[in-house]
N, C-alpha and C positions, 0 to 999 in steps of 0.2 A: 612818320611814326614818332610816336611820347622820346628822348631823349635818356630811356634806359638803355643802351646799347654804349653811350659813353660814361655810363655810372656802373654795369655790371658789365663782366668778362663773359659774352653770351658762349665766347668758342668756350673758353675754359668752364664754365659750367656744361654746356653741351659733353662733350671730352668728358667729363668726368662721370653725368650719366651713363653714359655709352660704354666707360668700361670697367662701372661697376655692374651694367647688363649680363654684361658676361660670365657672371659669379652664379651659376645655377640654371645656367641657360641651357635648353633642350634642341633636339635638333629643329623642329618645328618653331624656333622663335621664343619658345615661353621660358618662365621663368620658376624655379622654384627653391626659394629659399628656406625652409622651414626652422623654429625657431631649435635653438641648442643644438646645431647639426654643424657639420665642417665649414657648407656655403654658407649659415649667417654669420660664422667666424671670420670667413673671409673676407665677409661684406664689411661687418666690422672692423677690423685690420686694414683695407683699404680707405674706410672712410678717416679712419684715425690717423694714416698719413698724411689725407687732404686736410684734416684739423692742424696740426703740424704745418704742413705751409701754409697755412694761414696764419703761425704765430699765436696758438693758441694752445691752453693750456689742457692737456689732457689727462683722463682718470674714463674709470667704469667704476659704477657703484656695487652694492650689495647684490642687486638683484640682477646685474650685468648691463646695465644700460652705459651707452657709451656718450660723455659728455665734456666737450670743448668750453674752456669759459677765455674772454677776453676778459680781461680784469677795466673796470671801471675808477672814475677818481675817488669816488667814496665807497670803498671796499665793506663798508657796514651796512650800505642802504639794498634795500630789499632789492633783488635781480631781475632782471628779464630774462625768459629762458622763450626757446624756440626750438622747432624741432618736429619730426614725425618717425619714422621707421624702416630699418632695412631688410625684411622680413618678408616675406610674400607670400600668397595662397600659395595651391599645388598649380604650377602652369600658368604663375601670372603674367602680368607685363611690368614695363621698363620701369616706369613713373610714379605708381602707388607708392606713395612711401620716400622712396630717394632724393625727388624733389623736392618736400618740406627740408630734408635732410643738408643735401645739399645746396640748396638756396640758399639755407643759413649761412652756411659754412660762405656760400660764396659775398652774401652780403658783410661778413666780418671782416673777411680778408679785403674787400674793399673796401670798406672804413680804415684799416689798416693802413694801404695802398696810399689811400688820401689823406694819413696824417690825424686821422679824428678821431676824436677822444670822447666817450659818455658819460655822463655822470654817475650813471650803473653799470654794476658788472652785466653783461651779456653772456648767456653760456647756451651754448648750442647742444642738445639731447637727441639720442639714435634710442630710441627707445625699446626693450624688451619684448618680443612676440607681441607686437598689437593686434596682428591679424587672428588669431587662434585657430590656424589651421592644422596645427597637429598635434595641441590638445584640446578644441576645442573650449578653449576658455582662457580669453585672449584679454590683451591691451594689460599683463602683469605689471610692465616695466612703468606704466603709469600709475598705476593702482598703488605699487611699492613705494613710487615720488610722494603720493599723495597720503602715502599711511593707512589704507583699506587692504590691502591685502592680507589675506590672513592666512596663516601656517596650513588649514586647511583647503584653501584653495589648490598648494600645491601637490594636493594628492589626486587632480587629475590626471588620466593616463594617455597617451597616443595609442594608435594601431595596436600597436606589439606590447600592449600592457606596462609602458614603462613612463614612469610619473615626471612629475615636471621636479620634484624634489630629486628622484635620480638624477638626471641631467644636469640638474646644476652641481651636484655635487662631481659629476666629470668634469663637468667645466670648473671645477676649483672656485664652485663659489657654495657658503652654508646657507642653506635652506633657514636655518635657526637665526640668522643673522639679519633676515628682511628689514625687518625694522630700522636700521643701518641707512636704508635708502629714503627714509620718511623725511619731508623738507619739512624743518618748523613753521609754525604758525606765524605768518608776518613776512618770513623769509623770500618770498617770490610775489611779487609786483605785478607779472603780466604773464600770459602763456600766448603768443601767436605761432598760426600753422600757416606753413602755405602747403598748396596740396592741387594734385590735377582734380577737376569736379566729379569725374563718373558719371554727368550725365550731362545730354544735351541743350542744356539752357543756354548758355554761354554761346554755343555755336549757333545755334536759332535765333539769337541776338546781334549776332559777330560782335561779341566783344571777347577782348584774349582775357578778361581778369574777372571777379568780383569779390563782393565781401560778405561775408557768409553772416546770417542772421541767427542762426541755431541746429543743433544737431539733430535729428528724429533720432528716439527711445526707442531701443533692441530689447525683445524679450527673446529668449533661445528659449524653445522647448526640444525634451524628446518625449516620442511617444510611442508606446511599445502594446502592440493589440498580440494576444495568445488567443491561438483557437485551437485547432487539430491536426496536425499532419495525416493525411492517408491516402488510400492510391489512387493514383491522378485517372485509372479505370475503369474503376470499381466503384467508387466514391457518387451516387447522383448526386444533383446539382443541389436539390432541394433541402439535399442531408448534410452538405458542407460545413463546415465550420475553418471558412478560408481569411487566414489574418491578412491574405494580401490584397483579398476582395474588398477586403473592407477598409485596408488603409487607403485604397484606391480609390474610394467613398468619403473617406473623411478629405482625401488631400482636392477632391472637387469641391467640398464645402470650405477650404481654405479661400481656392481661387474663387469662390465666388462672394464670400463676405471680405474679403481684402479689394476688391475689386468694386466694391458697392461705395462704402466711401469717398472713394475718389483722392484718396489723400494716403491711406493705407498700403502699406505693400509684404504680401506675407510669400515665402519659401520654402522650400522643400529640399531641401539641398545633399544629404545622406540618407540613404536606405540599404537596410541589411535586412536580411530574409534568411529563415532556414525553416527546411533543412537543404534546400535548394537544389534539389534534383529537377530534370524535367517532368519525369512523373509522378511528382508527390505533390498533393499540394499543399501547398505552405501553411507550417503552423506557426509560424514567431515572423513578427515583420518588427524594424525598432527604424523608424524616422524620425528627423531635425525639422523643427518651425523656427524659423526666422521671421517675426515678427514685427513691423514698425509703421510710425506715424510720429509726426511732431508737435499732433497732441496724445498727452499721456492718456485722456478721457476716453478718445476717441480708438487707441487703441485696445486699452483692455476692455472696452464692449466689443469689440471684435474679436480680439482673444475667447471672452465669455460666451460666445455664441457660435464660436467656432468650437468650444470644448464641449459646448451642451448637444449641439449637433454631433459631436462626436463619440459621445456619449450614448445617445437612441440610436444611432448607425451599429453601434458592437453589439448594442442589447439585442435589436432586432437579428444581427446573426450569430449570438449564441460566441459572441469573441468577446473576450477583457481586456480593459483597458488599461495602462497603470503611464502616468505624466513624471518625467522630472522637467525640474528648472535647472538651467544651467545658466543663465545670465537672465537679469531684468535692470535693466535703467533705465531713470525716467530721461525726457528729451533734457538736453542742455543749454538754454539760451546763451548765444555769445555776448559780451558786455560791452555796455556804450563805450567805453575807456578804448578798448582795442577796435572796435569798430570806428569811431571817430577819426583816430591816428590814422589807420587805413585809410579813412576815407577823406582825409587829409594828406594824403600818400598818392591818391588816384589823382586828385586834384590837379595837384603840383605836376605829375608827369602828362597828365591830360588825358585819360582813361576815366570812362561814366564810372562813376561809382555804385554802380548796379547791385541791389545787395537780392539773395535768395539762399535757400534755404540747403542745408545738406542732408538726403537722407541716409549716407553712409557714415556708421561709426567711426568716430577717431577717438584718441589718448586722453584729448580735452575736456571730453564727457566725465574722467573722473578728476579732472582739475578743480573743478569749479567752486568748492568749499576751499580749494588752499588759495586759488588766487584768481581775478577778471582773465577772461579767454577770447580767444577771437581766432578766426580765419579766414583766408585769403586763397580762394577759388583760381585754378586755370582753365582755360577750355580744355576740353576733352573731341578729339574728334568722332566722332559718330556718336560719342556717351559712350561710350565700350568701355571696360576697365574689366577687369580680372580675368584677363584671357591678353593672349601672344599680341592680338591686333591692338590694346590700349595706344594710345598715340598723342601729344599732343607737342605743335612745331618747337622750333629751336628760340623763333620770334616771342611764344610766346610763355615760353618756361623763363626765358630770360625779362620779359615785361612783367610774370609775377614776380621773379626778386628780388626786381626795382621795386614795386612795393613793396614788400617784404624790408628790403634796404631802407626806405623810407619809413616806413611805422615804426621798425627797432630805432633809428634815431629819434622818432619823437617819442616812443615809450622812455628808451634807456636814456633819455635828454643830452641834446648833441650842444658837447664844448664850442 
């Protein structure tokens, strides 16, 4: 094996995964952090220890993202910043997120360890709810870095009707104050992720690493069909006006124009129905489209012909339709600058420099107007990710932060 094992601390990375695990963990294995709750507090708070023995300099911004900087020799030149999040779905796994997180932190303390010095400051970021699991409407704490966030974004609400502006104001931070978090123009040089992949390529190849070419574009929909509630025995079939009959119709015309392309992959991920009795049948159904591809084109003809089919599906049974958007972005190509380094970084340890593509969102999608992005893939065992079983070895989380290690030095230019 490549000669990451005497350049990063794989126990002490390992260690440190394993009992930031523990922060949200169910009895079943899983994992559930949700953002402004006690466990991402905690996550946070532990990770800001490991920044600390690393010798590094810590703060949280405006919008609460947690961020380590090793100070570089010219403290005016544009930063390198690295990073992903400690945040997780409801019942995740270990790795999403942590790994970027802690990679960093453990590639700094080993530059540290070895005495070296960059020419750029390097600063390590835990970023703000990037998953949107509990308000659905996620990835703020990069949105805020980048300056897009806007005051009304935080009047989305979780379950219990309580916005992302409350929360933060428990959490002792102002809502008023985002802007606080926006990095100026010029001010950041580079953004690299390292990150588990979520899907099987990697392991289908055996390779433990790669380098990611660009992000596939998320549209969030929800979509809300009204018909009639009435008795589930009385009611004939023919006289229905059933809102769950029919989201049941639209979400087979999901799976089957996302599935035609071959490149497309659409979701269904929350449904709520009322008035939800056994014997009534349903008059309000309100479901989530997760929608993506890493071309923009190719998506929203997918989208459009999935809403036109969805469309003649209500008409024909006498249900209305009404769409929000909750998220749209377009895909985000990673840049040759951080790509190169990487792949300059495989090189050197002896790892193919294998590039592909990622269709899961990260933070970096809204970096891209403030600064060149990149990322830096691990295998994933089975592709599983966001559920208890996510998995990927100790070999090979510690062979991504030897990359990781290596590209921050040729980004932040090693003394």
């Amino acid at each position: 094996m490549p000669d990451s094992p005497a350049r990063i601390d794989a126990e002490r990375l390992w260690s440190r995964l394993s009992e930031l695990s523990e922060i949200g963990k169910s009895e079943d294995g899983g994992v559930t952090r949700l953002s402004f709750t006690q466990e991402e507090r905690a996550a946070k708070d532990l990770v800001a220890s490991y920044m600390r023995e690393a010798g590094l300099e810590v703060r949280e911004d405006a919008i609460g993202n947690l961020i380590g900087r090793c100070e570089g020799r010219d403290q005016c030149a544009p930063i390198v910043l690295a990073g992903s999040h400690v945040d997780s779905v409801r019942n995740g796994g270990d790795f999403d997120g942590p790994l970027g997180v802690l990679g960093a932190v453990e590639a700094l303390q080993t530059m540290s360890e070895r005495g070296l010095e960059t020419e750029r400051s390097v600063e390590v970021v835990a970023f703000t709810d990037e998953e949107g699991a509990r308000f659905s409407s996620g990835m703020i704490g990069s949105r805020a870095l980048a300056g897009t966030l806007r005051p009304e974004d935080l009047e989305s609400e979780d379950r219990d009707g309580v916005s992302i502006a409350e929360v933060m104001r428990a959490s002792s931070l102002d809502p008023e104050r985002i802007g606080e978090a926006a990095r100026a123009a010029g001010s950041v040089h580079s953004y690299v992720e390292l990150h588990i992949e979520q899907g099987g390529i990697l392991e289908n190849r055996a390779l433990p690493v790669g380098i990611v070419t660009g992000i596939a574009g998320p549209v969030w929909l929800r979509l809300t069909l009204t018909g009639e509630a009435a008795h589930a025995g009385t009611t004939p079939m023919d006289l229905r006006r059933d809102a769950l009959a029919a989201a049941a119709a639209v979400m087979s015309r999901i799976e089957r124009e996302a599935t035609r392309t071959g490149t497309s992959v659409g979701t269904v991920g929350q449904l709520d129905l009322s008035p939800g009795g056994i014997n009534i049948v349903p008059g309000r159904v309100s479901f989530s489209l997760d929608l993506r591809d890493i071309d923009e084109d190719i998506r929203n003809d997918v989208e459009a012909r999935i809403m036109h089919e969805a469309m003649l599906l209500c008409e024909k049974r006498g249900v209305s339709l009404e769409t929000q958007t909750l998220q749209r972005l377009p895909p985000a190509p990673c840049s040759k600058l951080v790509r190169e380094a990487a792949r300059a970084a495989c090189e050197e340890l002896g790892f193919e420099p294998f590039e592909l593509a990622s269709g899961a969102g990260h933070d970096g999608m809204h970096l891209t107007e403030l600064c060149p992005i990149g990322m830096i893939f691990v295998r994933s065992k089975s592709g599983i990710s966001h559920n208890p079983a996510e998995y990927s070895s100790k070999e090979d989380c510690a062979a991504g932060a030897a990359v990781l290690y290596r590209t921050l030095l040729g980004l932040a230019g090693e003394i």
